[in-house]
MMTF fields as JSON, N, C-alpha, C and O atoms, coordinates in Angstrom:
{
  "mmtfVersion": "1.0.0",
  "mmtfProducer": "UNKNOWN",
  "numBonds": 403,
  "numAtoms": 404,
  "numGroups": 101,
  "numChains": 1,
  "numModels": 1,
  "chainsPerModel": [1],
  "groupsPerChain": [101],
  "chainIdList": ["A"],
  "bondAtomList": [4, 2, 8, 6, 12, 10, 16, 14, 20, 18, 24, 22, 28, 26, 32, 30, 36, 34, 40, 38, 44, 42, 48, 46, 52, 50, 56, 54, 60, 58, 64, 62, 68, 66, 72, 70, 76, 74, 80, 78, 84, 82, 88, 86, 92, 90, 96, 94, 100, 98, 104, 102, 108, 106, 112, 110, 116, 114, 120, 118, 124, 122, 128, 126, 132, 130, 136, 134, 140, 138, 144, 142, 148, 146, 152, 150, 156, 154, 160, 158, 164, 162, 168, 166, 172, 170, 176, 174, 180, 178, 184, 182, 188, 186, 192, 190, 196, 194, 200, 198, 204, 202, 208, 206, 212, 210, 216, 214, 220, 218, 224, 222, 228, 226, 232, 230, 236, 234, 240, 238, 244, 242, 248, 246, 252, 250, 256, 254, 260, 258, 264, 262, 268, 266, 272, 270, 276, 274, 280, 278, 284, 282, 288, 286, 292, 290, 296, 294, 300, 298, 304, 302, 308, 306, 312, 310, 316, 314, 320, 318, 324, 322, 328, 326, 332, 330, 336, 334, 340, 338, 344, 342, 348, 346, 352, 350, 356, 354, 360, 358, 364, 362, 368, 366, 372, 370, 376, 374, 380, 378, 384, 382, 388, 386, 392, 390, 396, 394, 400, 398],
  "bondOrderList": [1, 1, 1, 1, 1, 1, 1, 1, 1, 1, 1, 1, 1, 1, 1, 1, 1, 1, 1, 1, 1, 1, 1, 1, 1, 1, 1, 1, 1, 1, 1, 1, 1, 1, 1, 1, 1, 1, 1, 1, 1, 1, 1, 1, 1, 1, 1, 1, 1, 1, 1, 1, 1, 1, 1, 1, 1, 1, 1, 1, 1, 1, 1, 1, 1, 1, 1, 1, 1, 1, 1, 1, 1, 1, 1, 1, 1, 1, 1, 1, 1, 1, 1, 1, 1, 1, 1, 1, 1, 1, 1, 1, 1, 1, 1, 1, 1, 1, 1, 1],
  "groupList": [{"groupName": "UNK", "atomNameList": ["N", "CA", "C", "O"], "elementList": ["N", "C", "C", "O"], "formalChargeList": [0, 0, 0, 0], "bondAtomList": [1, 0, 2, 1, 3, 2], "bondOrderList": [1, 1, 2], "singleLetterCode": "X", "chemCompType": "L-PEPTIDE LINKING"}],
  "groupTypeList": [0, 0, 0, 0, 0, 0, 0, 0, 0, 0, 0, 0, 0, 0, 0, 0, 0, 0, 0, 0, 0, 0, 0, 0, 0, 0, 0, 0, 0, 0, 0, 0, 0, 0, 0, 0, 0, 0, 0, 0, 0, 0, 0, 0, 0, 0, 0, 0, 0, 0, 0, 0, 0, 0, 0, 0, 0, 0, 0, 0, 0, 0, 0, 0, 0, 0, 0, 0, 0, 0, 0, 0, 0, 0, 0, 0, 0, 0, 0, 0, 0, 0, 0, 0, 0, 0, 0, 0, 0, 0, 0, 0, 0, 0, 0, 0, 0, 0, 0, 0, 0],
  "groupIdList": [1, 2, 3, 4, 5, 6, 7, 8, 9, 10, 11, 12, 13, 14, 15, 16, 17, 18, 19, 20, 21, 22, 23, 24, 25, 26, 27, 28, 29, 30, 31, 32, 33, 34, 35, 36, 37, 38, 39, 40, 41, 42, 43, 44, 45, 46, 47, 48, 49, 50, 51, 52, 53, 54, 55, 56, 57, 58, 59, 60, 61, 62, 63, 64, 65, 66, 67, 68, 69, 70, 71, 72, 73, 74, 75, 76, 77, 78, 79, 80, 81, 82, 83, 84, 85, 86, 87, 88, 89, 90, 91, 92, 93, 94, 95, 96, 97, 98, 99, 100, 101],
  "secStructList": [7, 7, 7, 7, 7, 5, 7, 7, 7, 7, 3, 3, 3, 7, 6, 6, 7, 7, 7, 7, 7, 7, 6, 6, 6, 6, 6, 7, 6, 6, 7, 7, 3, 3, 3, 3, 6, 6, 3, 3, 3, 3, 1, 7, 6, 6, 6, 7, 7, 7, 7, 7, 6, 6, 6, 6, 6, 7, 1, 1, 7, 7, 3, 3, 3, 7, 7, 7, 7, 5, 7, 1, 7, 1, 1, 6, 6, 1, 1, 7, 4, 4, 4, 6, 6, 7, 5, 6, 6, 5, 7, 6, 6, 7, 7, 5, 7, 7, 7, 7, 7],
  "xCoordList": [-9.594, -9.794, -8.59, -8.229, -7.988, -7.097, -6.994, -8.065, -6.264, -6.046, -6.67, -6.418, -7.607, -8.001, -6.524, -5.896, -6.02, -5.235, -5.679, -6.283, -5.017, -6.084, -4.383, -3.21, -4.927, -4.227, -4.492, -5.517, -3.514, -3.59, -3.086, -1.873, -3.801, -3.137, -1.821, -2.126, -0.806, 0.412, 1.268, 1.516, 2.126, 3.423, 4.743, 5.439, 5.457, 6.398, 7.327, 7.104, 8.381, 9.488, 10.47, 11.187, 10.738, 12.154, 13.481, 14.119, 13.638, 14.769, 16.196, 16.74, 17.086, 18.212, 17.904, 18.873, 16.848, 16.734, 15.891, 15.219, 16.139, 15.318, 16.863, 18.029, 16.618, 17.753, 17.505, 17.839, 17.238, 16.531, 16.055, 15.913, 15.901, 15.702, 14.73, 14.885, 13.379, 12.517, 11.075, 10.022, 11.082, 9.648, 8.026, 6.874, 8.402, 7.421, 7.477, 6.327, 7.654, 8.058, 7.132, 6.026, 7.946, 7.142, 5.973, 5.387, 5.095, 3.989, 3.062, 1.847, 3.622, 2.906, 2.174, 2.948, 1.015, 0.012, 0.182, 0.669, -0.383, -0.073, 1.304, 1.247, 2.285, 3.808, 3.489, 3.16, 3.559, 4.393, 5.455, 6.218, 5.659, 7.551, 8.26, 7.877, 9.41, 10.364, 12.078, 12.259, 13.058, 14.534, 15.314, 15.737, 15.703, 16.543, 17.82, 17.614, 18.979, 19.723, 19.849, 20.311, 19.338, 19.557, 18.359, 18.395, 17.166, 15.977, 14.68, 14.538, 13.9, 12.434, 12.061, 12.386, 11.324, 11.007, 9.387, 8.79, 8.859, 7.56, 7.566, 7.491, 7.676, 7.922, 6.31, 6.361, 5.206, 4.05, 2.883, 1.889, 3.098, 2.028, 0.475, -0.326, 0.408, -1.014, -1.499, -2.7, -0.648, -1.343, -1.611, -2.812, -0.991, -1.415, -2.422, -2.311, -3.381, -4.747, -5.032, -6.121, -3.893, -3.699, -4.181, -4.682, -3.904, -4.392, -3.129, -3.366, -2.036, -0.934, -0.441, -0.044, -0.553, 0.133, 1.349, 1.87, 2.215, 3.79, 3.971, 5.084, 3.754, 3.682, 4.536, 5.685, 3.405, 3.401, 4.667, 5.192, 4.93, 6.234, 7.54, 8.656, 7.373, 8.999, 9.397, 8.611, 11.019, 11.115, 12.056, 13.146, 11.877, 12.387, 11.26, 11.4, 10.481, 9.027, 9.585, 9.484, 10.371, 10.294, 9.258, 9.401, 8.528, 7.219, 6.159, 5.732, 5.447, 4.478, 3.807, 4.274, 2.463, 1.36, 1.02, 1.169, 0.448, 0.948, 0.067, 0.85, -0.597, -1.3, -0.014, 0.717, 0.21, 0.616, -0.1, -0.78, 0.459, 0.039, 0.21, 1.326, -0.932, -0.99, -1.672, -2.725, -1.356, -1.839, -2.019, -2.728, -1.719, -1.854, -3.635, -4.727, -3.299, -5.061, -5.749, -5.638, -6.649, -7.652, -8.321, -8.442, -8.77, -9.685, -8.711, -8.939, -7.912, -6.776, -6.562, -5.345, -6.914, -6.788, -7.232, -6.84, -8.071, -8.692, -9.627, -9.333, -10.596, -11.858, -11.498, -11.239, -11.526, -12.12, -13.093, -13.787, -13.691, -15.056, -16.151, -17.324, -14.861, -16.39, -16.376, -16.667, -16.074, -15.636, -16.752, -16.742, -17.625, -18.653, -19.341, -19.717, -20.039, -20.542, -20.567, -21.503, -18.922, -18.118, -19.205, -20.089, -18.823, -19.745, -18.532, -17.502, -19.085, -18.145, -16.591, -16.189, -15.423, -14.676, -14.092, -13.01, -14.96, -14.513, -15.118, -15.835, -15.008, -15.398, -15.483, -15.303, -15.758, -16.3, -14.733, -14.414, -14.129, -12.988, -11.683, -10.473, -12.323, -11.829, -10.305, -9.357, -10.177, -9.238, -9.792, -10.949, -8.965, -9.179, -9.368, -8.406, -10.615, -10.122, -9.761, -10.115, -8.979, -8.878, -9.505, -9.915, -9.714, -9.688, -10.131, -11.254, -8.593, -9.023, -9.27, -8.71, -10.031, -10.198, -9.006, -8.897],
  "yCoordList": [28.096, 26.706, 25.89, 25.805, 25.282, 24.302, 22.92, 22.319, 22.394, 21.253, 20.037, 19.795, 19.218, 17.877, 16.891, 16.427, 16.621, 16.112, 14.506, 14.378, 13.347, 12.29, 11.231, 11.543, 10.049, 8.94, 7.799, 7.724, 6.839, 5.662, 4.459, 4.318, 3.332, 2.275, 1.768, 1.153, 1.991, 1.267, 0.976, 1.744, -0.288, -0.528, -0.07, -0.04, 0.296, 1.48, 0.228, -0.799, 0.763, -0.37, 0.202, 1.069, -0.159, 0.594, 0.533, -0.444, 1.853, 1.953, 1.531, 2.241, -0.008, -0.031, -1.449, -2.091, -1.909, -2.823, -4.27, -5.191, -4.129, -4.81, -6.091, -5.699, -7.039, -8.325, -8.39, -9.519, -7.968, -7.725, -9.503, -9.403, -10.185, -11.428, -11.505, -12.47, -10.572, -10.498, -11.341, -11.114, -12.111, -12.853, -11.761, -12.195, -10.506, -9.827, -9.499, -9.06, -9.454, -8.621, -10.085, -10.094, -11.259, -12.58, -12.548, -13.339, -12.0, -12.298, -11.218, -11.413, -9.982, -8.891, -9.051, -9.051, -9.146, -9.619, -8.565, -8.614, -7.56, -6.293, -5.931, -5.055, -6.202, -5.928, -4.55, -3.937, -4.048, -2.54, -2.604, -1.653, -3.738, -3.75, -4.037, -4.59, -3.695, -4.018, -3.974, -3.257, -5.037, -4.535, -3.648, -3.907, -2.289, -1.763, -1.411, -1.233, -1.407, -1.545, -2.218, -1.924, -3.491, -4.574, -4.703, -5.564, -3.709, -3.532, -3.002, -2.415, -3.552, -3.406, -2.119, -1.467, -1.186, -0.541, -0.396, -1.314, 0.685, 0.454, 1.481, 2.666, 0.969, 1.398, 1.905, 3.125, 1.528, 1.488, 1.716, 0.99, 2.854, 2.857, 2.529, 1.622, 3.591, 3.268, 2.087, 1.818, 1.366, -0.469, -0.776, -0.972, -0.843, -0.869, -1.607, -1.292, -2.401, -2.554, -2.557, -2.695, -2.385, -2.475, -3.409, -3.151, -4.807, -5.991, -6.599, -7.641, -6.187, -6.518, -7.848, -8.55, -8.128, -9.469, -9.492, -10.602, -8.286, -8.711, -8.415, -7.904, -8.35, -8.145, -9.989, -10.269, -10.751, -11.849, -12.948, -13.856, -12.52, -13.107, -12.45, -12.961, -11.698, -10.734, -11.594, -11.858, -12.08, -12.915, -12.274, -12.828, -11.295, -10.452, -9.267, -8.314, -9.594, -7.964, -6.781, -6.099, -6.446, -5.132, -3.991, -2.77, -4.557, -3.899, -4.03, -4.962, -2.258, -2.202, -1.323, -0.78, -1.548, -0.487, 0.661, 0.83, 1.665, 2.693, 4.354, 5.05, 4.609, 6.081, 6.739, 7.127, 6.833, 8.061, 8.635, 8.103, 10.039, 11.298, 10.63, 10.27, 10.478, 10.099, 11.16, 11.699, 11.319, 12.129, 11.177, 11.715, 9.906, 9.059, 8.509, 9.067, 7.463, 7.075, 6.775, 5.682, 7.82, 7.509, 6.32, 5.532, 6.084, 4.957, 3.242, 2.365, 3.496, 1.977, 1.433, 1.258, 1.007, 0.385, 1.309, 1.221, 2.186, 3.101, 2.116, 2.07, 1.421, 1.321, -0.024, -0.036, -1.334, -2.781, -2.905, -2.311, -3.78, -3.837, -4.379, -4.249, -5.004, -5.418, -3.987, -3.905, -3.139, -1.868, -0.38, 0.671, -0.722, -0.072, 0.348, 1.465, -0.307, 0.125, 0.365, 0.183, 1.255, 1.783, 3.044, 3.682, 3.083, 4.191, 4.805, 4.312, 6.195, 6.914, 6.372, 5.973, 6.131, 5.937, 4.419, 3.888, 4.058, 2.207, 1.257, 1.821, 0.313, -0.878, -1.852, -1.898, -2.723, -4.567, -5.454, -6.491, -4.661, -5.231, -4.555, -4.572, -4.068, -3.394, -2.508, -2.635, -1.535, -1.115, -0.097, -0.202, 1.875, 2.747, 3.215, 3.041, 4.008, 4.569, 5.948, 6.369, 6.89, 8.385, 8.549, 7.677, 9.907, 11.144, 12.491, 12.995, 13.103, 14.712, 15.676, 15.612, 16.709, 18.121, 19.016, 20.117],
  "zCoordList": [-1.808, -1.43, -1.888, -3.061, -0.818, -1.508, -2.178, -2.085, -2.671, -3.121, -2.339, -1.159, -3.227, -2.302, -1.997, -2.948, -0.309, -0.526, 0.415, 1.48, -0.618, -0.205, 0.338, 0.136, 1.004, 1.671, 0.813, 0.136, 0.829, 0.397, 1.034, 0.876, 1.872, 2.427, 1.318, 0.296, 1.535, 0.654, 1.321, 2.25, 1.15, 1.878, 2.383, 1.368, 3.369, 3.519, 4.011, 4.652, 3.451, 3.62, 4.563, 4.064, 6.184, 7.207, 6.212, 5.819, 5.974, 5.046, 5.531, 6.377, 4.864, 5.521, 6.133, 6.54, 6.22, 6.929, 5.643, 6.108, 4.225, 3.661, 3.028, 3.074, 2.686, 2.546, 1.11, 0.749, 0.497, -0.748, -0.951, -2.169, -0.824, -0.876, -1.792, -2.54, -2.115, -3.363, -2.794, -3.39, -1.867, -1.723, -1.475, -1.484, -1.302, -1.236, -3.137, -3.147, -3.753, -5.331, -5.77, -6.31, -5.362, -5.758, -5.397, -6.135, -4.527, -4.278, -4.359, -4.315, -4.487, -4.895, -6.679, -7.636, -6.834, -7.732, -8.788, -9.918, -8.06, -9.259, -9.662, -10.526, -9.428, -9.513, -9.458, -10.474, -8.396, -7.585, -7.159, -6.989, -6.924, -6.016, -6.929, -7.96, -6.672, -7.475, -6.271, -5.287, -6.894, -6.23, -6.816, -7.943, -6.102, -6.862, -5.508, -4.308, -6.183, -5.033, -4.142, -3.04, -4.617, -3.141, -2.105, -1.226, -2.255, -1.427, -2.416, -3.489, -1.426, -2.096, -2.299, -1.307, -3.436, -3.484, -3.908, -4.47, -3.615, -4.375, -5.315, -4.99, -6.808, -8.079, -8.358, -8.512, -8.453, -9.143, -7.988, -7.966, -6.968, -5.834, -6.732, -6.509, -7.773, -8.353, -8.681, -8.684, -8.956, -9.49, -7.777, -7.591, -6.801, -5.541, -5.07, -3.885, -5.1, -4.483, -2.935, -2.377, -2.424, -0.973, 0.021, 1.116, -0.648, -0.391, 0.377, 0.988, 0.428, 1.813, 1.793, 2.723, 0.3, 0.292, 0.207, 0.102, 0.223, 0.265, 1.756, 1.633, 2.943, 4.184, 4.733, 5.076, 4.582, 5.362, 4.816, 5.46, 3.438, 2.636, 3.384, 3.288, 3.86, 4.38, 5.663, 6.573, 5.59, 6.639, 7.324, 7.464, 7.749, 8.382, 8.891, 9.657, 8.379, 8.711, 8.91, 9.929, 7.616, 7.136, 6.503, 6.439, 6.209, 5.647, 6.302, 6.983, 5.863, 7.244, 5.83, 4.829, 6.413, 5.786, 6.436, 7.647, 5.469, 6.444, 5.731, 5.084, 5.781, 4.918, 4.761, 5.672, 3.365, 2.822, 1.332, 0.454, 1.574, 0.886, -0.576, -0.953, -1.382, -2.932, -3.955, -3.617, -4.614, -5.852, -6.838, -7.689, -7.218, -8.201, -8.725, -8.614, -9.182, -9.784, -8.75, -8.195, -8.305, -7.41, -7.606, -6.668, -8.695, -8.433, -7.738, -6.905, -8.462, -7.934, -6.607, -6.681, -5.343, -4.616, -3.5, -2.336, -3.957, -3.008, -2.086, -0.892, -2.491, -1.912, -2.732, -3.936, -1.751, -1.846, -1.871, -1.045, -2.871, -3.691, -1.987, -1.637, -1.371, 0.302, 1.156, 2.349, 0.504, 1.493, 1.168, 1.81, 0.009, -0.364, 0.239, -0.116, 1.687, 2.802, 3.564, 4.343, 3.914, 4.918, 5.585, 5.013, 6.74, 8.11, 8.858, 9.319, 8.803, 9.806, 9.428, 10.522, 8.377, 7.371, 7.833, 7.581, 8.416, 8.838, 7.776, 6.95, 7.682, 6.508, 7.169, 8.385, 6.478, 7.043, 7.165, 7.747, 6.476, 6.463, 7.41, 7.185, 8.35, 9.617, 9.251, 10.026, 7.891, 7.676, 7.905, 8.312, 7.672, 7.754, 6.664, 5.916, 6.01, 5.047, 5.356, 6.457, 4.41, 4.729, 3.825, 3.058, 3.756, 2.728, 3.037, 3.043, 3.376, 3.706, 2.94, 1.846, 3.164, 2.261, 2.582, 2.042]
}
């Protein structure tokens, strides 16, 4: 049997295309972002809550959300507390959740 391998809504930044300008880093709550090299990175996926508030700050819309492959703290921004009564892996809050075997 293999490894549980699970998804996480987190921000993916088009590489090459970020102004480093910082207004997503400013508005990201949990500080996951950070500038290194002149562009946004996401330093701290696990603090994450995947609440997409550095999205609408980018004035350029470089950042997109996006499932990728996590091994980090499951419990951290897995499941939004209105998302408890998700069906068939949809929620009230019309996001996707994953999680494959």
């Amino acid at each position: 049997m293999g490894e549980k391998v699970s998804y996480k809504w987190l921000p993916v930044v088009e590489e090459g295309f970020c102004n480093g300008c910082q207004e997503c880093v400013l508005a990201c709550e949990p500080q996951c972002l950070a500038i290194q090299n002149g562009a946004v990175v996401l330093t701290h996926p696990d603090r994450c809550g995947s609440e997409e508030h550095c999205i609408a700050p980018c004035p350029i819309g470089v950042i997109k959300m996006d499932w990728v492959e996590y091994t980090g703290n499951q419990s951290i921004g897995k499941w939004r507390s209105s998302c408890r009564g998700e069906k068939n892996n949809a929620c009230c809050c019309q996001c996707q959740h994953k999680e494959l075997v």
